[in-house]
N, C-alpha and C positions, 0 to 999 in steps of 0.2 A: 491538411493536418493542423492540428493543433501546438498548445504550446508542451512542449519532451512528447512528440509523436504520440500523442490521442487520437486515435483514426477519428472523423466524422462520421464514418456509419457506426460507428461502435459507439460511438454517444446516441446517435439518434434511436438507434436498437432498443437503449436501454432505456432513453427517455421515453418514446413511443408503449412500452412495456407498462411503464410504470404508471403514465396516464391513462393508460386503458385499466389498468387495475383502478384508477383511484378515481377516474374520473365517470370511466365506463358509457353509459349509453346518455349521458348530461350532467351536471351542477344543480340537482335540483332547487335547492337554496337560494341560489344565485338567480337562476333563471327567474326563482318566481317572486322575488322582491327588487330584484335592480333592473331599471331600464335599461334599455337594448342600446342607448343613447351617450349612457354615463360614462364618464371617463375619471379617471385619479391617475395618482402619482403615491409611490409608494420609495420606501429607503431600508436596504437591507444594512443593516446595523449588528457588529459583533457586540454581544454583549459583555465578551473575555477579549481578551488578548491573544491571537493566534495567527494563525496564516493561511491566507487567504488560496480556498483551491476551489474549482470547481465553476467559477465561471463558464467558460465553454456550453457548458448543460445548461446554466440558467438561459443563455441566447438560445437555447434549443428548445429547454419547455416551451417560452414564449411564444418565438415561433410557431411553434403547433399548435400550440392552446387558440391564436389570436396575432396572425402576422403582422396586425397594427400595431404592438405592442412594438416598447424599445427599450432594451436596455442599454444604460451607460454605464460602466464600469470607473469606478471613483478611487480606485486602487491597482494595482495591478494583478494578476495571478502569480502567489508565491510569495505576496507582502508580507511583511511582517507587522501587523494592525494592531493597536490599542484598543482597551475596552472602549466603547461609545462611538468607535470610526464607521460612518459609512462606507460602505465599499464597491457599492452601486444601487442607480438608480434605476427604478422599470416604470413606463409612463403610458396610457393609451386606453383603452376600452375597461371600464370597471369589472364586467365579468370575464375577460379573457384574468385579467388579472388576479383576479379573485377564484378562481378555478384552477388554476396554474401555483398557485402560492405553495399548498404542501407539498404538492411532490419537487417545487423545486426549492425548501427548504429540507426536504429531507436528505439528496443528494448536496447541498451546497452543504449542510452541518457534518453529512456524515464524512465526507472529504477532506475539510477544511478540518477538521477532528483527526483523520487519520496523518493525516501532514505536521498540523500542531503537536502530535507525540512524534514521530517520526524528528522533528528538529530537537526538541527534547533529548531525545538518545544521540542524535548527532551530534549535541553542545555539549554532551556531559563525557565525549571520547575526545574530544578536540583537541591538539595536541599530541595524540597520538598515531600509532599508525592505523589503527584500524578503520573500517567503513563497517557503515550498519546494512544489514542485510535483511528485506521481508522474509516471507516463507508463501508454503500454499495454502496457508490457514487462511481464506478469505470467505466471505461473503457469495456462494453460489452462485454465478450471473455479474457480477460486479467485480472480479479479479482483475480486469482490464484497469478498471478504474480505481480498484482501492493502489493498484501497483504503482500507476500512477499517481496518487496523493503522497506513495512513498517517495519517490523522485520530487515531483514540486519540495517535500519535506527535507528535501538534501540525502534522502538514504539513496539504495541503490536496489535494484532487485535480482531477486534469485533466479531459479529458473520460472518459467510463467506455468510449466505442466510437466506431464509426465514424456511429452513428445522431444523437448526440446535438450534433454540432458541427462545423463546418466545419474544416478545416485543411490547409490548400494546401502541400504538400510539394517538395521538391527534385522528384519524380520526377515528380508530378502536371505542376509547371511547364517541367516537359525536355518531355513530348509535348506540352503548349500549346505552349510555344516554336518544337517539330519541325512544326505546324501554322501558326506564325506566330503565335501568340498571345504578346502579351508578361502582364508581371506586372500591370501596372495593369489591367489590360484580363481579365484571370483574377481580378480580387479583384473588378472592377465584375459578373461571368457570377456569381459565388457570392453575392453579394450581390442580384441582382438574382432567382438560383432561391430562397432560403431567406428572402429578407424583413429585417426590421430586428431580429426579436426572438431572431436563432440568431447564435451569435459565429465572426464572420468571424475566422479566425488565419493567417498566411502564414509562412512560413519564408521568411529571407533569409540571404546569406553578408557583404552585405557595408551599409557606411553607405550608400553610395548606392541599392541596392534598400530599406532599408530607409524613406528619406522618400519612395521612392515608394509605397512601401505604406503608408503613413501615408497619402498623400495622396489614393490612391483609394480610402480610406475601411476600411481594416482596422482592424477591433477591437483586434487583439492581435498581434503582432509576433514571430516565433521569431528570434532572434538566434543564429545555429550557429556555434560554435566559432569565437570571436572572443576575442581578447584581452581585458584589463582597459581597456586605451587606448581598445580599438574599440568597446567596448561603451560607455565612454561617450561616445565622436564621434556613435553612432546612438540612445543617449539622448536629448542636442540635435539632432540631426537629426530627431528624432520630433518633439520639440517638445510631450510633453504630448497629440496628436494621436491617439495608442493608445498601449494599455499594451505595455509590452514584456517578454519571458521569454531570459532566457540558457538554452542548452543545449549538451551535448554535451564529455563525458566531464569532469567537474569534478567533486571529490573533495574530502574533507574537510579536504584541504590547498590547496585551491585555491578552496575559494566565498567565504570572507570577501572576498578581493580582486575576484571577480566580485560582493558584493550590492557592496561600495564604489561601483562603479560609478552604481549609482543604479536599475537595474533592477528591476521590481516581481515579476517572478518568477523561478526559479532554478528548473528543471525533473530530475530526477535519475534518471535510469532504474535505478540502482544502489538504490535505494530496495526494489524490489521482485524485481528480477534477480538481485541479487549478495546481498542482507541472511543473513549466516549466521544461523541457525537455534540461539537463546537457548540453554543449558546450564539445563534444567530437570528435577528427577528426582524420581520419585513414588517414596518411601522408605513401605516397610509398617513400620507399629509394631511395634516388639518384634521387627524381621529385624536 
């Protein structure tokens, strides 16, 4: 395992994946102006300020691409780096190297990218009680990974799917409702299929759905796009009873005033959907 439990096949999966898209049946380029002989040395260099994710996978491209190859890592995973800081180096066969480069710039930027916002929403609650939470807004194939940039980032994560957790949505509660099922009465049916040890979460719009969910026993509370005010009326209305999560479009100029509230989670789909993709550039010595 890796560094905050990255499986190893679950990186190689996705690197393995990724080269065969990009690199497929050879390097044409490569193959037919560089001898078979060459060797360099190359420095991936941030060209912004951010934090460092995603090592792990660059050891891994390499790897595949050219087991001669080596990288050293010149920072650690999770640094927090200055514009211009190398952060490692990769050294050995010029076309393993050069065949290897995009796909392993495009996971090191898109990672080190989701991290660097991820610490962003964590520094701008600091002081308060809340924690940042992902969502399942990910990347198709990559949720493994993007969940983890969010952790290297200091956030935390939600559930990983639909397997692992309860979560009674707007739409879930519209066809209970269209059957006659109210809210209490949908958090007592989830409660009662899953047992005590799987977390009950409800989504509500407003303070009053929310003490009722509290009161039939939900774990965790989604509070959707609710003011500062409102959020903390259903703070007191929980009463301590479940933890509660703010969501729904709150932005790095908008969360301090939602943890104020008093909220133990702050849920941010922008974490993973929108995080632009780090300015990182593997510069060969002596180019």
């Amino acid at each position: 395992m890796n560094y905050l439990d990255l499986p190893d096949e679950r990186i190689r999966d996705v690197v393995a994946r990724a080269l065969h898209e990009d690199v497929g049946t050879g390097d044409l380029t490569t193959l037919s102006v560089i001898p078979p002989d060459a060797r360099s040395e190359a420095r991936f260099v941030f060209r912004e300020a951010g934090v460092v994710c995603g090592l792990p996978l660059l050891s891994t491209v390499f790897a595949l691409v050219d087991p001669a190859l080596t990288l050293r890592p010149q920072a650690p995973e999770g640094a927090r780096v200055a514009a211009g800081q190398c952060v490692a180096t990769i050294a050995g066969p010029a076309r393993g190297l050069l065949s290897g480069e995009r796909v392993a710039l495009n996971l090191f930027q898109r990672l080190s990218g989701i991290a660097t916002l991820t610490a962003r929403y964590v520094e701008a609650v600091r002081g308060t009680r809340a924690r940042i939470l992902d969502t399942r807004k990910t990347t198709p194939g990559l949720r493994a990974l993007e969940k983890y940039a969010v952790r290297v980032g200091g956030g935390l994560n939600h559930r990983f799917g639909l397997y692992d957790g309860v979560m009674l949505k707007d739409n879930h509660l519209a066809i209970l409702a269209a059957q006659g099922v109210d809210l209490a009465e949908a958090v007592r049916r989830a409660r009662a299929a899953v047992g005590p040890m799987v977390r009950v979460e409800v989504e509500v719009e407003s303070v009053e759905q929310a003490a009722v969910a509290a009161e039939a026993g939900a774990d965790l509370i989604l509070l959707d796009n609710m003011s500062p005010e409102q959020l903390r009326a259903a703070v007191a209305a929980v009463a301590g009873r479940a933890r509660t999560e703010a969501s729904g479009g709150i932005t790095l100029a908008t969360i301090r005033a939602v943890a104020e509230s008093g909220v133990d989670f702050i849920s941010v789909g922008a974490l993973t959907h929108s995080a632009p993709a780090l300015d990182i550039g593997l510069d060969i010595e002596g180019a």
